[in-house]
Structures are given as C-alpha cells and as structure tokens.
C-alpha positions as a printed NumPy array, in Angstrom:
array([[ 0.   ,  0.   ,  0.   ],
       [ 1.438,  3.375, -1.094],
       [ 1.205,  6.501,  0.937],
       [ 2.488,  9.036, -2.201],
       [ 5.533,  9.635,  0.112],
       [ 9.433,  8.219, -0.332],
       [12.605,  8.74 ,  1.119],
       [13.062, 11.776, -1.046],
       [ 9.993, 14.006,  0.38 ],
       [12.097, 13.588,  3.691],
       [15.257, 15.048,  2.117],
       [13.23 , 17.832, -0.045],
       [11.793, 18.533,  4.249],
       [15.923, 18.685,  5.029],
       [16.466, 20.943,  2.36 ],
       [13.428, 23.143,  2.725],
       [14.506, 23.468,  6.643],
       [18.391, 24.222,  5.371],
       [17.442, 26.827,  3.295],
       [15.183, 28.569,  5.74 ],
       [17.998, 28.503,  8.263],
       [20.455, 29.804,  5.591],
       [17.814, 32.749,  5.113],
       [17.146, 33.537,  8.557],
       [21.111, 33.813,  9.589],
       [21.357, 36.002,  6.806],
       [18.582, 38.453,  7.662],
       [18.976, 38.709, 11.575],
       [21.257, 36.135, 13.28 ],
       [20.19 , 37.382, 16.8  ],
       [16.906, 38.133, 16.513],
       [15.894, 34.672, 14.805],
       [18.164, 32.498, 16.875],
       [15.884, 31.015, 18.898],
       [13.734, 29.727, 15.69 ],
       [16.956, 27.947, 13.8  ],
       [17.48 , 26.151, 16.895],
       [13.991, 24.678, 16.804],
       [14.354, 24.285, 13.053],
       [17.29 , 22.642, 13.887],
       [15.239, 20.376, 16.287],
       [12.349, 19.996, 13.648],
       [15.035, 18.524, 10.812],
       [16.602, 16.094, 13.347],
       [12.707, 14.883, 14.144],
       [12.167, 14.237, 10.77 ],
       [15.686, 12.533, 10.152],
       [14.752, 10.005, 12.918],
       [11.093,  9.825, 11.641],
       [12.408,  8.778,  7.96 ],
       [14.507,  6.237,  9.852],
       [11.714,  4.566, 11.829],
       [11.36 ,  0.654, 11.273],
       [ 8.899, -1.673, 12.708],
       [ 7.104, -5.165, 12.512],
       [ 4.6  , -5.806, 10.196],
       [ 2.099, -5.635, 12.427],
       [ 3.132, -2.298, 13.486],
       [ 3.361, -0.875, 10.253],
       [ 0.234,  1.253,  9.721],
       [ 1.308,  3.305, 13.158],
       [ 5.205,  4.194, 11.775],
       [ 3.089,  4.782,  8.03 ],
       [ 0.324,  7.516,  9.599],
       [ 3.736,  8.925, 11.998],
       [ 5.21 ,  9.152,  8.324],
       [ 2.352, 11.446,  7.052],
       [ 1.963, 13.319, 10.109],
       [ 5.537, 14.631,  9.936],
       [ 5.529, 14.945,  5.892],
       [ 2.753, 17.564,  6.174],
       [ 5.249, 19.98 ,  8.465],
       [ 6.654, 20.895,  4.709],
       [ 3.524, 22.525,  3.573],
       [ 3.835, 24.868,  6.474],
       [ 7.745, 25.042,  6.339],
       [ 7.171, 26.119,  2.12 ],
       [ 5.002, 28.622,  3.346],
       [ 7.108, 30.124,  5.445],
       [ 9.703, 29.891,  3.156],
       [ 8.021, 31.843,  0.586],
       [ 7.175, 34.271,  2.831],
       [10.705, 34.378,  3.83 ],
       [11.537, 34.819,  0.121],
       [ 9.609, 38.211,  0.128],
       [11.612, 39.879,  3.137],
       [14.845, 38.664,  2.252],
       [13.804, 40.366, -1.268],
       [12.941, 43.395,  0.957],
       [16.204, 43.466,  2.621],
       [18.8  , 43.686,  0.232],
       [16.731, 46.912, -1.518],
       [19.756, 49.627, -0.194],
       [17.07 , 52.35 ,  0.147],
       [14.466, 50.331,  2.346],
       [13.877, 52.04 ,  5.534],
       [14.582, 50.459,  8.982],
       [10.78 , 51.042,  9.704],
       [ 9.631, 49.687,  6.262],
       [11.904, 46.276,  7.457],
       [10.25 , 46.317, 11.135],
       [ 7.252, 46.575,  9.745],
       [ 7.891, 43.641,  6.952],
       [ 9.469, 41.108,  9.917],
       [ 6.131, 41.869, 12.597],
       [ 4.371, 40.438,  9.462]])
C-alpha cells in the first residue's frame, strides 16, 4: 500500500529546513536564533522519523507517523516563501529600517 511519500519528500523537508535557516542567519542572526534552533530540532525529528522501522504488524502506526511529519513541509514552504519576500525586501539599499520592522512583525 502506497502513501504518495518516499525517502526523497524527507530530504526535499531537510532541504526546505536548510534553506530557511540559511535565510534567517542572513537576515537577523540574533533576533531569529531562537527559531533555527527549533528548526534545527524539527530537521533532526524528521531525520529520525524517515529512519523509523517496525514489525509488520506495526506498520500502519510508523506509516500515519510518516504522514503526520511529511505535512510539516507545507507549512515550512510557506514560510519559506514568505521568507523569500523579506529577504527580497532586505537587500533593496534604500528600504527604511521602519519599512523592514514593519515587513518582519508580518
């Protein structure tokens, strides 16, 4: 029985999490620290998640754990699109510090 999901929607996770890291030390180290370390946390969940193994008759539990974590990187592409917008935002030279504040409460 197939679930639509394979080892490589766990890496494409990895990756989506690496590259919102890499954005968020860019923008503000400091102010965003405490979120890479749980996006840290989240990307080490999901490396032990991909890992699980289990008897057969323990399957469908580790296969609906699967799913539950795969459907993090709908929420981790949306952020990362929105992340996409203010990193746009703050490499404009002439973009005032307010204009940026205002952008990151967002």
């Amino acid at each position: 029985m197939s679930f639509g999901f394979a080892v490589g929607d766990f890496v494409a996770a990895g990756k989506l999490i690496k590259d919102i890291v890499s954005v968020l030390r860019t923008a503000a180290r400091a102010e965003y620290q405490e979120l890479i370390l749980e996006l840290h946390g989240l990307q080490l969940a999901l490396n032990h998640v991909e890992r699980l193994k289990a008897p057969p008759e323990r399957q469908s539990s580790i296969t609906s754990i699967k799913v539950a974590a795969l459907t993090s990187t709908y929420v981790l592409d949306e952020f990362a699109k929105k992340l996409k917008k203010f990193e746009h935002l703050s490499a404009q030279h002439g973009t005032s510090k307010v204009k940026l504040w205002t952008q990151k409460l967002r």
